[in-house]
NUBA-35324 format. One record per residue (C-alpha): residue number from 1; residue in one letter; z negated, y negated, x. Coordinates in nm, 3 decimals. Each point is the difference from the previous one (the first is absolute). Layout:
BEGIN
NUM; A; Z; Y; X;
...
// end
This chain:
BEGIN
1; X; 3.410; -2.452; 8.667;
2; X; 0.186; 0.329; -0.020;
3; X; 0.017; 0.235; -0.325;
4; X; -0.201; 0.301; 0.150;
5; X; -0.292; -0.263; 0.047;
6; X; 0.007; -0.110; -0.370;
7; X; -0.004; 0.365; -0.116;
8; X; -0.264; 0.269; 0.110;
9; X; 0.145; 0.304; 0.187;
10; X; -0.025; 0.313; -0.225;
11; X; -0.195; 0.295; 0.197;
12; X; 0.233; 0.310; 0.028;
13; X; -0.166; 0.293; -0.077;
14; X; -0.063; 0.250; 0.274;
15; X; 0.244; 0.327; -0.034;
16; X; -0.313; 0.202; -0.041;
17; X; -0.073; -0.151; -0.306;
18; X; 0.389; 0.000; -0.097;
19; X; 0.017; 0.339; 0.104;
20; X; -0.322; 0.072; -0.244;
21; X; 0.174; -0.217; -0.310;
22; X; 0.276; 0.246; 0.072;
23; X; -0.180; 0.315; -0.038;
24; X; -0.146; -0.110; -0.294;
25; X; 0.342; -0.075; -0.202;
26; X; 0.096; 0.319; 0.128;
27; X; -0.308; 0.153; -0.155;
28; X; 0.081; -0.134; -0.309;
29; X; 0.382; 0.220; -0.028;
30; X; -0.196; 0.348; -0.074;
31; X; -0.260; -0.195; -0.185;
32; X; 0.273; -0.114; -0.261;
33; X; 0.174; 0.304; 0.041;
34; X; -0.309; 0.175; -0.130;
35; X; 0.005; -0.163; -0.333;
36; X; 0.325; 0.162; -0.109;
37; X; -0.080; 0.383; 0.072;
38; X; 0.130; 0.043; -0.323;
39; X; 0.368; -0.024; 0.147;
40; X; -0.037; 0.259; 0.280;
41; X; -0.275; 0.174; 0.152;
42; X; 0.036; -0.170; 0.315;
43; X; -0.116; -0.352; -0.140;
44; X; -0.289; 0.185; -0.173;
45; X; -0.059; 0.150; 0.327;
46; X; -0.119; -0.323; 0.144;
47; X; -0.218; -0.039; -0.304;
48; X; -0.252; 0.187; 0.119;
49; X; -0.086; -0.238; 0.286;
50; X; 0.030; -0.302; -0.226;
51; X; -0.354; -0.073; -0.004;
52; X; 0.000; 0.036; 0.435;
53; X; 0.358; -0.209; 0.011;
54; X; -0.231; -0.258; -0.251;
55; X; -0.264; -0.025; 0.202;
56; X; 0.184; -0.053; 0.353;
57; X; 0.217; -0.268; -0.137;
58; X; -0.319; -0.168; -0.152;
59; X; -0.213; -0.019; 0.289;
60; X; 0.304; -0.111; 0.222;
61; X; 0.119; -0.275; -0.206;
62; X; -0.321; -0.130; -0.040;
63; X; -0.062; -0.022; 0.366;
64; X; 0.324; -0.206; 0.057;
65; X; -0.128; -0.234; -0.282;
66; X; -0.146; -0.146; 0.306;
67; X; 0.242; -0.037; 0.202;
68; X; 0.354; -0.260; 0.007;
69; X; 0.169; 0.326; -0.218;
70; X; -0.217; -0.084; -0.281;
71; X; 0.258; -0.057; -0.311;
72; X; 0.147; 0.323; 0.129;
73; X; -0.367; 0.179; 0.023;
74; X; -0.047; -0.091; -0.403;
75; X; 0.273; 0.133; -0.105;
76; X; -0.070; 0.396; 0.176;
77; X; -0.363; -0.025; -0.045;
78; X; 0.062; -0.090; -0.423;
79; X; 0.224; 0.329; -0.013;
80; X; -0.269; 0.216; 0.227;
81; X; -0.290; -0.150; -0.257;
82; X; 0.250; 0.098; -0.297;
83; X; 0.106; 0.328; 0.114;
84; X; -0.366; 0.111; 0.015;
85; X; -0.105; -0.135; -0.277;
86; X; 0.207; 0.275; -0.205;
87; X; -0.160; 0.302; 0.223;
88; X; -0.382; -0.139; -0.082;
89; X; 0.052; 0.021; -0.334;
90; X; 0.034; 0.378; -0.007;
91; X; -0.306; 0.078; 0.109;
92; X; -0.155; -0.173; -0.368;
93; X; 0.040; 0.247; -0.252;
94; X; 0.167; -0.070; -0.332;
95; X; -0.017; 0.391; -0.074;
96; X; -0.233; 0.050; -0.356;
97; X; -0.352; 0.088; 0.084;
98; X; -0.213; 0.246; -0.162;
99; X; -0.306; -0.112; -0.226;
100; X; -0.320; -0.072; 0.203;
101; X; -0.149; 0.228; -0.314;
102; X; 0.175; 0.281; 0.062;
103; X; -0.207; 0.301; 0.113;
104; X; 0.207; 0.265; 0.149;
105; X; 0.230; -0.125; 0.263;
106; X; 0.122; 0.182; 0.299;
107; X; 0.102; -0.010; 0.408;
108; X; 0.342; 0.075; 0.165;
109; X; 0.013; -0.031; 0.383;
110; X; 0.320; -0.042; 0.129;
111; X; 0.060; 0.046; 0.416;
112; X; 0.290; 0.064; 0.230;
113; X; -0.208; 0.280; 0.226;
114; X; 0.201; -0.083; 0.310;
115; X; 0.128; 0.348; 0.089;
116; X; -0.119; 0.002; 0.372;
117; X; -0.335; -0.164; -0.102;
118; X; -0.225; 0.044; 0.313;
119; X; -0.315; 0.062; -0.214;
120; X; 0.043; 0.101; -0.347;
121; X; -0.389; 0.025; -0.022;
122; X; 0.016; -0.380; -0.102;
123; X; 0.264; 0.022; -0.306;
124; X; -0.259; 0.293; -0.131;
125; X; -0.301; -0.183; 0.061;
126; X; 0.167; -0.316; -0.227;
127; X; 0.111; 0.261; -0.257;
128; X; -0.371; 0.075; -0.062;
129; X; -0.117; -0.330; 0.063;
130; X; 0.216; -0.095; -0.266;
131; X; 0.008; 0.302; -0.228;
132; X; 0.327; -0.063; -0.186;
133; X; 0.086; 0.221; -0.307;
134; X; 0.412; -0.012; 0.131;
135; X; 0.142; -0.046; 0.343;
136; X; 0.369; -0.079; 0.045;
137; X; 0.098; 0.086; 0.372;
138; X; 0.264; -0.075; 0.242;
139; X; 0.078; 0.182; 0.369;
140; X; -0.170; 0.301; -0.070;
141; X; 0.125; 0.194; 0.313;
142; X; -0.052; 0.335; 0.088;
143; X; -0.293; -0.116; 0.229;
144; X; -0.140; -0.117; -0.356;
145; X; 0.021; 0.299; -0.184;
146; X; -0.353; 0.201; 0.134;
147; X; -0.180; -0.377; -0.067;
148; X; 0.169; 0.003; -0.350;
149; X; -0.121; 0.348; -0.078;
150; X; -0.351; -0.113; 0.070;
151; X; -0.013; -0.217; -0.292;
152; X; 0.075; 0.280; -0.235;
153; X; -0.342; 0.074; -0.106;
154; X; 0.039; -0.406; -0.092;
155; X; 0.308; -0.016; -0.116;
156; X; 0.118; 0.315; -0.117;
157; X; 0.330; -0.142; -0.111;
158; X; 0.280; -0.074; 0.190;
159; X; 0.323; -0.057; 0.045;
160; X; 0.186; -0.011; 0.290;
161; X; 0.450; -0.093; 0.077;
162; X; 0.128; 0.021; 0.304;
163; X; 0.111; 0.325; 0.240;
164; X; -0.219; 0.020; 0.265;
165; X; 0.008; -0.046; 0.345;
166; X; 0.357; -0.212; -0.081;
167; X; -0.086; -0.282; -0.255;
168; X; -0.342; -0.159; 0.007;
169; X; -0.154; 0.085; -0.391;
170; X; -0.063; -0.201; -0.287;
171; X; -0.286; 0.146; -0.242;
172; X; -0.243; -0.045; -0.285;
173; X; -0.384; 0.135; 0.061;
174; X; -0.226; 0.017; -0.341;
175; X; -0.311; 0.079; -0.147;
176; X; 0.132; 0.017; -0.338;
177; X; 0.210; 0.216; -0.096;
178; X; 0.396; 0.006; -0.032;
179; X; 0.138; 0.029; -0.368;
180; X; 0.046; 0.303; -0.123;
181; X; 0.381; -0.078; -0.076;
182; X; 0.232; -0.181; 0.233;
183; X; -0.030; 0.185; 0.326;
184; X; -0.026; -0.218; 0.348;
185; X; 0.348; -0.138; 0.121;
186; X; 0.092; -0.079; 0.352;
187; X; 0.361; -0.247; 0.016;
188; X; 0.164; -0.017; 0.358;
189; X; -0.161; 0.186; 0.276;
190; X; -0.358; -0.196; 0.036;
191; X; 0.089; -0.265; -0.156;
192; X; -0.146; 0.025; -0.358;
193; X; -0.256; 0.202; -0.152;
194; X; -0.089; -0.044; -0.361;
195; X; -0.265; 0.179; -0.214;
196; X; -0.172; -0.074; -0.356;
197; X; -0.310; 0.035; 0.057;
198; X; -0.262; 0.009; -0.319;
199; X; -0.273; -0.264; -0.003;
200; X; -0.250; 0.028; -0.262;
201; X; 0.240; 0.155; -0.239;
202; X; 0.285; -0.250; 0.128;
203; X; 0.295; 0.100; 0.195;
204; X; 0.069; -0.252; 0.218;
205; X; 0.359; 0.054; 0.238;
206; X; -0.104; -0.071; 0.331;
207; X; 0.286; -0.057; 0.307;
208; X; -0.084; 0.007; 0.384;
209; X; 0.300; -0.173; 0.176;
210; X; 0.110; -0.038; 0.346;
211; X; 0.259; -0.242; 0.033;
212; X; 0.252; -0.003; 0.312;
213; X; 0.044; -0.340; 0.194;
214; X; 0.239; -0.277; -0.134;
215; X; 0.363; -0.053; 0.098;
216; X; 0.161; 0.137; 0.251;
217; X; -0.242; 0.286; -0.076;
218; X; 0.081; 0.176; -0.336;
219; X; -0.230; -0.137; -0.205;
220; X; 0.225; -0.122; -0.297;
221; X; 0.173; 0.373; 0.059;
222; X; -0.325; 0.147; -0.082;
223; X; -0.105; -0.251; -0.291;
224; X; 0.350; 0.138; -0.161;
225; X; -0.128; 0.352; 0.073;
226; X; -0.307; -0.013; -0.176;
227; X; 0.173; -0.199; -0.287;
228; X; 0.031; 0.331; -0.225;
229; X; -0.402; 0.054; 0.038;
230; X; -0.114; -0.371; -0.032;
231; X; 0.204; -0.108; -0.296;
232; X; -0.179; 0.241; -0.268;
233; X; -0.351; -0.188; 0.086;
234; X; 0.149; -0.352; -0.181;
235; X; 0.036; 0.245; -0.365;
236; X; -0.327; 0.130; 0.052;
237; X; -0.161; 0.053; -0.353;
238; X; -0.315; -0.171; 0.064;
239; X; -0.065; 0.254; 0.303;
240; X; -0.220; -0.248; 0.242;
241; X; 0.285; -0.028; 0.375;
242; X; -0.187; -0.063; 0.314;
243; X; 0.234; 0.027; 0.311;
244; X; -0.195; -0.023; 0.340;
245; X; 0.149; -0.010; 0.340;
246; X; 0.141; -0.143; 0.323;
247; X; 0.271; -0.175; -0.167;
248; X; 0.102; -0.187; 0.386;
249; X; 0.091; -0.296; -0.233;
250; X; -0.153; -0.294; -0.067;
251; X; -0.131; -0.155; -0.313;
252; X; 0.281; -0.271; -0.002;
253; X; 0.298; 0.256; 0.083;
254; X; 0.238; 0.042; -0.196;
255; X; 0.023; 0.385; 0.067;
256; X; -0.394; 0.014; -0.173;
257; X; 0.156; -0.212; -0.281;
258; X; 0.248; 0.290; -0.009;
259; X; -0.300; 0.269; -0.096;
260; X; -0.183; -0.249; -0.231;
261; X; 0.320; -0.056; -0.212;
262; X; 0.117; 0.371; 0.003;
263; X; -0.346; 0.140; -0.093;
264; X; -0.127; -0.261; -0.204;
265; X; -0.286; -0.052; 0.164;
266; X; -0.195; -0.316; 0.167;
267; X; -0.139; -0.004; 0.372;
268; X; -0.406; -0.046; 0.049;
269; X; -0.086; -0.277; 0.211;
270; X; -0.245; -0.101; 0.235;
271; X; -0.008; 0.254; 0.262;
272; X; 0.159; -0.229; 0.293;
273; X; 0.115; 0.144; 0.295;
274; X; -0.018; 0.360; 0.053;
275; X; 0.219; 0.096; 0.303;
276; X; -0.016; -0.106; 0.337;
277; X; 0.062; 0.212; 0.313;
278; X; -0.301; 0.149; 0.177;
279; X; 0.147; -0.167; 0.285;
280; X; -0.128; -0.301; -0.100;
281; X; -0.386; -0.070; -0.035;
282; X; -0.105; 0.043; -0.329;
283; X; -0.157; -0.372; -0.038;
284; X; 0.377; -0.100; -0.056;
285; X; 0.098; 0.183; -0.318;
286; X; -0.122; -0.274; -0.192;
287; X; 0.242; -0.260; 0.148;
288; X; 0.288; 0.191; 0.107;
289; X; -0.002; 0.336; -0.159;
290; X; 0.244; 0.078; -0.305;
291; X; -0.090; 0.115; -0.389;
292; X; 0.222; 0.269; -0.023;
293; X; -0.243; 0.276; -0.184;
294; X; 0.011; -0.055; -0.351;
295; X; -0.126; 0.083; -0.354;
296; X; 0.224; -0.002; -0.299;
297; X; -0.147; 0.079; -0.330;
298; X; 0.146; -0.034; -0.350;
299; X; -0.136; -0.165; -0.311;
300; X; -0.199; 0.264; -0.115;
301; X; -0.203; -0.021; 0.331;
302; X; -0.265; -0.270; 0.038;
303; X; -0.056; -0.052; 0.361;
304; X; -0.393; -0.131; 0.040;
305; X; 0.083; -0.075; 0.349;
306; X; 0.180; 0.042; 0.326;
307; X; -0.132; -0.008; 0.382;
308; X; 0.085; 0.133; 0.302;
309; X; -0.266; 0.203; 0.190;
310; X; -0.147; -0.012; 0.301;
311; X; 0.240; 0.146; 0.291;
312; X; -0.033; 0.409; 0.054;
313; X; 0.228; -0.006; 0.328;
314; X; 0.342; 0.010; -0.175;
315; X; 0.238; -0.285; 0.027;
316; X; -0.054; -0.073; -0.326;
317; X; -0.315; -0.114; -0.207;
318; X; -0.052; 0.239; -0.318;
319; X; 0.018; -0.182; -0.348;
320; X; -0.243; 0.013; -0.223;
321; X; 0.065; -0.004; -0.381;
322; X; -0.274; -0.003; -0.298;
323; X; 0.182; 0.001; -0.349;
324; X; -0.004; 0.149; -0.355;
325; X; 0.205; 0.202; -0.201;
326; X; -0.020; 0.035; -0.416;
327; X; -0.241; 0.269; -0.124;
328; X; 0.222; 0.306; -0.128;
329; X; 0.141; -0.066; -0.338;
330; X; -0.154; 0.211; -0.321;
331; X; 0.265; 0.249; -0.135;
332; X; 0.302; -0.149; -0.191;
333; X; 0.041; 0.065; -0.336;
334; X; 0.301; 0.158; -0.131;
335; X; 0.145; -0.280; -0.155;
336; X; -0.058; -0.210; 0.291;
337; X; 0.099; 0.196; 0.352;
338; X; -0.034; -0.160; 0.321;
339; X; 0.243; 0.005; 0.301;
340; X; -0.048; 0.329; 0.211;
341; X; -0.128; -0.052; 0.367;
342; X; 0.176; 0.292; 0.137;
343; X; 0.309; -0.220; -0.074;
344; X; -0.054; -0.193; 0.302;
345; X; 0.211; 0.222; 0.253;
346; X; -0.188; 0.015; 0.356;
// end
């Protein structure tokens, strides 16, 4: 009796399934790349997809559990499972909550307009839906500005970078009032717009940021930019920091790691995605749309809670943010002064 009777023939697998095993490994080269953005902002550009690379890998390798590429299949699907793993867990917050007692808190809606909205009706109509006290703003175009002006008997405060028609604006609307001492600062040309804005007796330094798009796009160029105007906000005398915007960075990149570090200051979580093209049907944004709006408050902020909205027509969902700031301190004794707000340059 011959050898190749004794022994069972091996099934070969098909090159469609080779082919697949190969797209998957290949999959996993920006997916390990992403994890060291903190080398160039190239890797951390493939950070942002992590959680899609994740997923892809995942759901491939387990398919080809079933098939003769098994061993093979383990392997890709454990580093898919992995990968995600360490996206899911920035969407539980770690960030301090305020006290369930607490009786005066307050509502910041953050939004990326979309500056060639088709109906801007729908991002007023979830403005008074949701009736915030701030609004932090990105893309407000010149098509923008007669909408904007209609919320001034609402928001009589505001705030607006950016030289119209040629940059898209970044801009802070309010129905408190700005402090009377540290006048509204605009860095780059739409790109930041910071105000401290008085809350009960509190000034609290609020930031509306527009962020350009990772590497090969300046992004890193502009972070450097704005370095002079974020780094005051990490020595900030008690003064509560809340910086709102379309960051076009995820959670897990390094390049938001960047702004937490240099501002001292922690992200909110549990907004999920907030960005997907209008392209696509909105049904999808849960599954493949990316977190890149985000919230960053400082210590002296206690963030009750974080959600994105319902969708007013831009690419992006607004944010929602309910949080607390300290009641104003009494008046220092002589012996005993305090740090002086209008330290804080803005």
């Amino acid at each position: 009796m011959s050898v190749e009777k004794l022994v069972p023939a091996v099934k070969k697998p098909s090159r469609l399934l080779f082919a697949l095993l190969i797209i998957l490994v290949l999959l996993s080269v920006p997916l390990v790349l992403g994890f060291f953005g903190r080398l160039h902002p190239a890797l951390d550009s493939f950070a942002h997809f992590r959680a899609h690379l994740a997923a892809i890998m995942a759901i491939g390798g387990i398919f080809l559990l079933f098939t003769s590429l098994r061993r093979e299949a383990a392997m890709v699907a454990l580093l898919g499972i992995s990968a995600f793993s360490t996206t899911v867990n920035w969407n539980s917050s770690s960030q301090k909550t305020a006290d369930a007692n607490e009786t005066v808190t307050y509502r910041l809606m953050q939004i990326n307009l979309l500056q060639n909205h088709a109906d801007p009706k729908e991002v007023l109509q979830a403005i008074a839906r949701n009736a915030p006290d701030i609004i932090t703003y990105q893309e407000g175009s010149e098509q923008w500005q007669p909408w904007l002006k209609i919320l001034e008997g609402s928001y009589p405060y505001r705030h607006q970078c950016g030289t119209l028609p040629n940059r898209w604006g970044v801009g802070i609307l309010s129905r408190r009032a700005f402090a009377e001492f540290g006048s509204p600062v605009c860095t780059g040309d739409g790109v930041l717009a910071t105000a401290l804005i008085n809350l009960g007796g509190t000034n609290v330094l609020v930031s509306s940021v527009h962020q350009s798009w990772p590497w090969p796009f300046p992004q890193v160029q502009q972070f450097e930019m704005l370095r002079p105007a974020l780094e005051p906000m990490a020595n900030a005398h008690g003064i509560p920091v809340i910086i709102a915007g379309d960051f076009n960075a995820t959670p897990w990149s390094y390049n938001l790691r960047k702004y937490e570090m240099l501002t001292d200051t922690k992200r909110v979580a549990g907004s999920g995605p907030t960005w997907l093209t209008n392209r696509l049907p909105e049904m999808l944004r849960p599954w493949i749309g990316l977190p890149i709006d985000q919230v960053l408050i400082n210590n002296t902020v206690k963030a009750r809670s974080l959600r994105a909205g319902e969708p007013a027509g831009s690419d992006h969902l607004p944010l929602l943010l309910e949080f607390s700031v300290p009641a104003p301190a009494s008046e220092p004794a002589e012996d005993n002064p305090q740090p002086n707000p209008a330290a804080v340059r803005i």
